[in-house]
N, C-alpha and C positions, 0 to 999 in steps of 0.2 A: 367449096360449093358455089354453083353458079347463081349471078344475082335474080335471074329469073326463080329459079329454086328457092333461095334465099323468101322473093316475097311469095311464092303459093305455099312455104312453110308457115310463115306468119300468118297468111291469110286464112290458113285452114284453122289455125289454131285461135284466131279472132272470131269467126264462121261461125267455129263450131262454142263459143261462148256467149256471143252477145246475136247470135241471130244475122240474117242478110241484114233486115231494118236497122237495127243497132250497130251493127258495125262500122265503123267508121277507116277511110281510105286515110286519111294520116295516122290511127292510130298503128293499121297494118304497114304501111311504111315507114312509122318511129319504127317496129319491132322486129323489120327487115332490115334496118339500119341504110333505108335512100330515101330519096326526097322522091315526094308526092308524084312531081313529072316523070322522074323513070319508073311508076306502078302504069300512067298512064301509056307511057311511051310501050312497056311490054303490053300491058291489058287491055288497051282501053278503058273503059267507063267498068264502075264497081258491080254491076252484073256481067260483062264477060270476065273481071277474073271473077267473079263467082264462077261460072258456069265451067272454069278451065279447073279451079281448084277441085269442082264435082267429076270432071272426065279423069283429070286426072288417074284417081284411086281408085275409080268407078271404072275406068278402063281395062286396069288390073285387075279388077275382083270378075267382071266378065270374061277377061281375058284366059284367065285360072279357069274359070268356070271350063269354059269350049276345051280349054286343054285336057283336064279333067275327064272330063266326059267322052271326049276321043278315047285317050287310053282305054279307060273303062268297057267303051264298047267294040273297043277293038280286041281285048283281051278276053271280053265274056259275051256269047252273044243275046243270054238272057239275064242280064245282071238282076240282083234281090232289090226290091225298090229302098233298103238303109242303105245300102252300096251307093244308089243314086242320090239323095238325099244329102247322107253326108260329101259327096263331093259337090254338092249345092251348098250346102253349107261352110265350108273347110275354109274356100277363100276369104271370105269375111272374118268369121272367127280368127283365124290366124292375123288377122291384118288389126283387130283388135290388140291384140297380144303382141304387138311386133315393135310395139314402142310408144311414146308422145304424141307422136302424127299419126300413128293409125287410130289410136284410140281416138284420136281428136274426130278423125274422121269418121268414126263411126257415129259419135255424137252426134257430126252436121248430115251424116246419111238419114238420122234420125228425124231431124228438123227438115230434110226436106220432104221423106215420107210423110210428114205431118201437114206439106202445105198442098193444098187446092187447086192454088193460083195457078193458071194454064201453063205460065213459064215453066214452071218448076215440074208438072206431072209430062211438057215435052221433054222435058231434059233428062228425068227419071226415064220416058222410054227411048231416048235415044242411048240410051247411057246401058239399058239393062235388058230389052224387050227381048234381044237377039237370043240373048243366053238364055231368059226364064222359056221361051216358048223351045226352045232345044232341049229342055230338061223334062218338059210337059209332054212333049211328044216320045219321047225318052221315058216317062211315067204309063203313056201310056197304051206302050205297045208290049210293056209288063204286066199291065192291067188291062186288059180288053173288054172287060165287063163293065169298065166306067168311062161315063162319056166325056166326049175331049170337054164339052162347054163345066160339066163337073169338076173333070180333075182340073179345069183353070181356076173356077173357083175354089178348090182346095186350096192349090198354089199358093191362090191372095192368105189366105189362112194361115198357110205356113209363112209368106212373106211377114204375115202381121204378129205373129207369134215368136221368130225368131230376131224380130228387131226388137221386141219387148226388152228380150233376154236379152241381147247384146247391151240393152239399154238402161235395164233397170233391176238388176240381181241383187240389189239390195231390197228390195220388194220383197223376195222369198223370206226373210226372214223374218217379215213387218206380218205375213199370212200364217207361218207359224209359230209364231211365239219366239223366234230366236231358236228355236230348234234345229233345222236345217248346218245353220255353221257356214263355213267356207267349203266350197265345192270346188274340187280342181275344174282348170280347162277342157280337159281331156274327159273328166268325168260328165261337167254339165253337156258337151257335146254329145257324149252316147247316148243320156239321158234324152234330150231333144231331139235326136234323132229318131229314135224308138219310139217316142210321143209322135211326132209328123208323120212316120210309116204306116203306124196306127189308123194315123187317120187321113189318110191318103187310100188304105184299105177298106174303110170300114163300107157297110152296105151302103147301096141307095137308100136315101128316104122313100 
């Protein structure tokens, strides 16, 4: 592994634990195994590698997206809006499930959804706008009865609804009683996705 790799490994996995505020620049390069000058020497200062460790996996998870979604509409030329959907959703999910570092990352995707701060909401749209608004216009030229300024704000809905879930699936069980159990991956995804179609469909108010 290369030592660049080496510290946006650690960094993500620092991120996505103790927060941007808390994190600390020698603890990510004790756990890269270099010294402090070569994090800065690749990164600079502890917000650009923040922001490289967010492009990173976030480049991916768009990147998947556009891919995605070419096949799709190259192969159908009125796809079902789950067909669109779950390949909005697929790439995260998978990258959850894909080991230590994606999970990690999904956690710090979480935390930055969370933040306000102008930094963090430019970064979240340089990072993702491309994709969501290719998907949006892609929802809604399946749906023509709802409007673009509507099916965006569904979007936000599912954005806000699907990071829940990647985020907090031990929650389901705290709302049922322990009932629920373990849900496969595969299963929670049809699940959620037949939720979000739902209401990506439903009428106008």
């Amino acid at each position: 592994m290369e030592l660049r790799d080496a510290i946006l490994d650690a960094a993500e996995e620092i991120f996505s634990d103790a927060g941007y505020s808390g994190a600390k620049v020698r603890d990510i390069s004790a756990a890269a195994g270099v010294n402090q000058a070569l994090v800065r020497y690749y990164f600079g200062a502890k917000q650009d590698l923040f922001d490289e460790v967010v492009r990173r996996r976030g480049a991916a998870i768009s990147g998947a997206r556009h891919v995605l979604l070419d096949q799709l509409l190259a192969a159908e030329a009125s796809p079902t809006v789950e067909k669109i959907v779950r390949n909005y959703l697929k790439p995260q999910w998978d990258m959850k499930y894909s080991g230590p570092g994606g999970a990690a990352f999904v956690r710090l995707q979480a935390r930055l959804h969370a933040e306000l701060e102008e930094h963090a909401l430019r970064l979240r749209s340089e990072v993702y706008d491309a994709s969501v608004k290719r998907y949006i216009a892609a929802l809604c030229d399946v749906l023509p009865d709802i409007p673009k300024e509507v099916m965006s704000l569904r979007m936000a809905f599912l954005v806000g609804t699907y990071m829940f879930m990647l985020n907090d699936l031990g929650r389901l069980n705290d709302l049922t009683n322990g009932q629920i159990g373990e849900v496969g991956k595969d299963a929670m995804l049809d699940h959620l996705t037949a939720f979000l179609s739902a209401g990506l469909r439903a009428p106008l108010p």
